[in-house]
N, C-alpha and C positions, 0 to 999 in steps of 0.2 A: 402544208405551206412550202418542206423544201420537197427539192425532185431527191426522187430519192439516191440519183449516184452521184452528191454532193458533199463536199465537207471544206471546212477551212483552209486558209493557205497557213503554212510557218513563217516564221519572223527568227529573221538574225538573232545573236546575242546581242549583249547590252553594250553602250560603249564608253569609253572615260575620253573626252577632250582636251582635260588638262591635265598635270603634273596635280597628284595628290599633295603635296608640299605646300604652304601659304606662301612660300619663300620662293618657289621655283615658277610661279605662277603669271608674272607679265612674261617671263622668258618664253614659257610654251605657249603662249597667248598668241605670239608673234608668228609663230612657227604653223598651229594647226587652230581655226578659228571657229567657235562654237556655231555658227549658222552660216550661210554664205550668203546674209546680208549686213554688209559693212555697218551702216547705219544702227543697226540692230546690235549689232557688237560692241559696238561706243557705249550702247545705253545699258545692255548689261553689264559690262566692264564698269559701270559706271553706280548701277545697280548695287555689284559686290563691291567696289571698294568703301562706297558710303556703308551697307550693313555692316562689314566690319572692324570700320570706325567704329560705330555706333553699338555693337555687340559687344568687341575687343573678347576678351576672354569666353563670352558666354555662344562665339561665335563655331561651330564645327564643318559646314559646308557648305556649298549654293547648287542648284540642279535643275535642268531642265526637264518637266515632263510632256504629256500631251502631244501635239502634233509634230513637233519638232522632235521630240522623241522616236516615236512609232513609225516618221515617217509623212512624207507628203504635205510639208508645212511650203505654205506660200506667200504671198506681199499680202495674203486679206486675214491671213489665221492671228489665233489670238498668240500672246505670249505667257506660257503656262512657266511658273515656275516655282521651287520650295526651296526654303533656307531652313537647313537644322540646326537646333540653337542646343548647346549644354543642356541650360535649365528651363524655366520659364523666364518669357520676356519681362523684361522689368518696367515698371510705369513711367521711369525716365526713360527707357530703350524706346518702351512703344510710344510716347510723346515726337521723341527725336526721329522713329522711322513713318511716322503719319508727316512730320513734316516733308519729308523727302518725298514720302506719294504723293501729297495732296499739289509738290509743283510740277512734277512729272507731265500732266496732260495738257500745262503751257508750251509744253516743246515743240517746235516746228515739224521734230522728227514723228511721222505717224506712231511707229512702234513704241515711242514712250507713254502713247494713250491707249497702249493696249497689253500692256503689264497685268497680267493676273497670277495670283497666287499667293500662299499661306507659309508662316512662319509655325515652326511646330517644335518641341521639344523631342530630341533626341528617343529618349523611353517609349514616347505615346507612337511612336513613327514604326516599331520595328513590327509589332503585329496589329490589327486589326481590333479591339474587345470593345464591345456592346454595353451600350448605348454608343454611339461615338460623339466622343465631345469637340465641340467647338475648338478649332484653332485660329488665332489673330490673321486677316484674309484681306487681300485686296482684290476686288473685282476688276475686269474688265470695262478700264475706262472711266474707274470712282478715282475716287479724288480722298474718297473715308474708308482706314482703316476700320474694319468690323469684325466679329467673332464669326465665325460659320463653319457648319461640317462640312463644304464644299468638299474638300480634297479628303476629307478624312474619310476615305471607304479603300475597295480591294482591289477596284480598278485601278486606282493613284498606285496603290503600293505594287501591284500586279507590272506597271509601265516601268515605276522607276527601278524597281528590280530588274526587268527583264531587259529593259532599253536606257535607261535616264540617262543623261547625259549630263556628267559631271564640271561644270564648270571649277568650283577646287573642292577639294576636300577629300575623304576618306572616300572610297570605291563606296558603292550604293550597295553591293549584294552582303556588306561591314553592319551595312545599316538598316537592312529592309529584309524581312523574311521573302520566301518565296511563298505563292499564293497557290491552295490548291484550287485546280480546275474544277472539280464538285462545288466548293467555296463560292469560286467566281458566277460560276450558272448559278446558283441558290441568291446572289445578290444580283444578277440580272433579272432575273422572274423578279423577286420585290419590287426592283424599281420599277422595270416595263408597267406592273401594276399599280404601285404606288402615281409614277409621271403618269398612266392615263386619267387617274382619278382627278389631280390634279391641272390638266388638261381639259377636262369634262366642266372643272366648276369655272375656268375661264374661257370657256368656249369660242368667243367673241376675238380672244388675242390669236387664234389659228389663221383669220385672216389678214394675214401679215406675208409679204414678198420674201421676208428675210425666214421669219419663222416657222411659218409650214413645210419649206424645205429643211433647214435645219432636224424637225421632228420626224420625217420622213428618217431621214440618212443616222439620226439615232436612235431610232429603231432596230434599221438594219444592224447598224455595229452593235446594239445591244441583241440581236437575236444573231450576228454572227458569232460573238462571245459566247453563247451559250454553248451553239453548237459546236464550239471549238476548244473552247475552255483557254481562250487566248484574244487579246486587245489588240486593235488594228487602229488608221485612222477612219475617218468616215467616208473619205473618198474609196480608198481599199474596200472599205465593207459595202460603201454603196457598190461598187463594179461585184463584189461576190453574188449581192444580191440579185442582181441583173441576171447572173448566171446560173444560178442557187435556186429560188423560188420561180411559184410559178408565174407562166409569162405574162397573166394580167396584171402583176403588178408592174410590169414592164417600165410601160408608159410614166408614169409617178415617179419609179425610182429614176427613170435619164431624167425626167423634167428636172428632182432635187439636184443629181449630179449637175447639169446645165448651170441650175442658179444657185451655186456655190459663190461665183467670182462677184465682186461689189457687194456683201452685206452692209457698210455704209451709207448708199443709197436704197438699195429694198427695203430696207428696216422702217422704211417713210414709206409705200408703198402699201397698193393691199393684194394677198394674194391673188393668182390666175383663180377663177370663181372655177373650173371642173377638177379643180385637184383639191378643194377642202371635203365634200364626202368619202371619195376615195383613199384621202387621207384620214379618217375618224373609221374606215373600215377596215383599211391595215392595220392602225392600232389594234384596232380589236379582234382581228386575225393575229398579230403578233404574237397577243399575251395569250391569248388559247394555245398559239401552238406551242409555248417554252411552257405552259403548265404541263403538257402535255406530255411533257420531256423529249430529251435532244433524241 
């Protein structure tokens, strides 16, 4: 699947936007600003100072992962982000921070209905150990605080180690191991195979404007990861791709690049009808070729 004088690009180090201090932290706010969308920065600012009302003591950091992290976030990307907590959250903390989400998605401001991300304890956060358990999660765009492993794997720890960007608190590499690259491919192959399986028993949801590109372009990132033993965004892995494999998948991967911009409206849509086969045979190219090793 790739040509063979191909391999990943590098990525920067990781970087801190704010003052590690609770105390020093509207001052550097002012100064250097966690995304360079205004609007967006109201609501995170806004984000951390409710959690740490509502934490107080059991409070240790806030951080952004995901695309804002790695790179290449725009007005459509979600908002990925984790708060490290002392201990576990307490059932008056999580009462008081489900109220806060649940009015979030009344805001006029887009980026408030597209807050995603997990509250986790300190301990469970620095390495990775199996089974992974569920941390307190808010999805993209819910309104209900829920349990989920969403964030709890090696990619999450893999970004905010290597990229996260610290709104306040203790530097991320304090807090997060570093993730070996053998690691990371052996949890890509799982998933690639795991999401096809799961993909296969909803078949019916591939034809979707928003969604069949999306699974296209996480592919690629998950079979650029492998071969690199490093996290990128999707748009990055899609353009590797383009260059990387071969050229039949051409066409499919510019089409998902293409229809990245409005998943709002596609998401109501059904996909372009010649890119849903092509897209269940890349999958199944994929997962062959990361069995097959990098």
């Amino acid at each position: 699947m790739l040509r063979a004088d191909q391999s990943g690009p590098g990525r920067p180090t990781g970087r801190s936007l704010a003052d590690t201090s609770t105390t020093a932290r509207s001052k550097v706010a002012q100064v250097v600003a966690p995304t360079p969308f205004p609007e967006l920065n109201a609501i995170l600012d806004e984000l951390v100072d409710t959690t740490r009302a509502v934490l107080a003591d059991n409070f240790v950091g806030a951080y952004l992962q995901g695309s804002f992290a790695v790179g290449d976030a725009d007005e459509h990307s979600d908002v990925d982000f984790l708060i490290v907590t002392e201990d576990t959250v307490t059932p008056d903390q999580e009462a008081r921070l489900a109220a806060m989400h649940a009015q979030f998605p009344d805001r006029e401001v887009s980026w408030a209905q597209h807050l995603e991300g997990s509250y986790v304890p300190r301990r469970e956060l620095r390495r990775f150990v199996a089974p992974a358990q569920p941390w307190l999660y808010i999805d993209n765009g819910s309104r209900v605080l829920e349990r989920s492993v969403h964030d709890n794997d090696l990619v999450v720890r893999w970004v905010l180690h290597n990229h996260g960007l610290t709104l306040v608190g203790p530097p991320l590499n304090e807090l997060v191991d570093q993730v070996e690259p053998e690691d990371l491919r052996q949890e890509m192959l799982t998933t690639m195979r795991e999401w096809a399986d799961a993909l296969v028993e909803d078949e019916a949801g591939m034809d979707n404007a928003w969604h069949q590109p999306h699974v296209v372009l996480s592919y690629c990132r998950m079979l650029q990861t492998f071969h690199s033993g490093r996290v990128t965004s999707k748009l990055q892995a899609g353009r590797w791709a383009l260059t990387t494999l071969e050229v039949h998948w051409q066409p499919l991967i510019q089409h998902a690049l293409d229809h990245r911009p409005d998943p709002w409206v596609r998401v109501h849509q059904p996909a372009d009808p010649w890119t849903l086969p092509l897209t269940w045979e890349f999958i199944e190219v994929a997962v062959k070729s990361a069995a097959a090793g990098p």
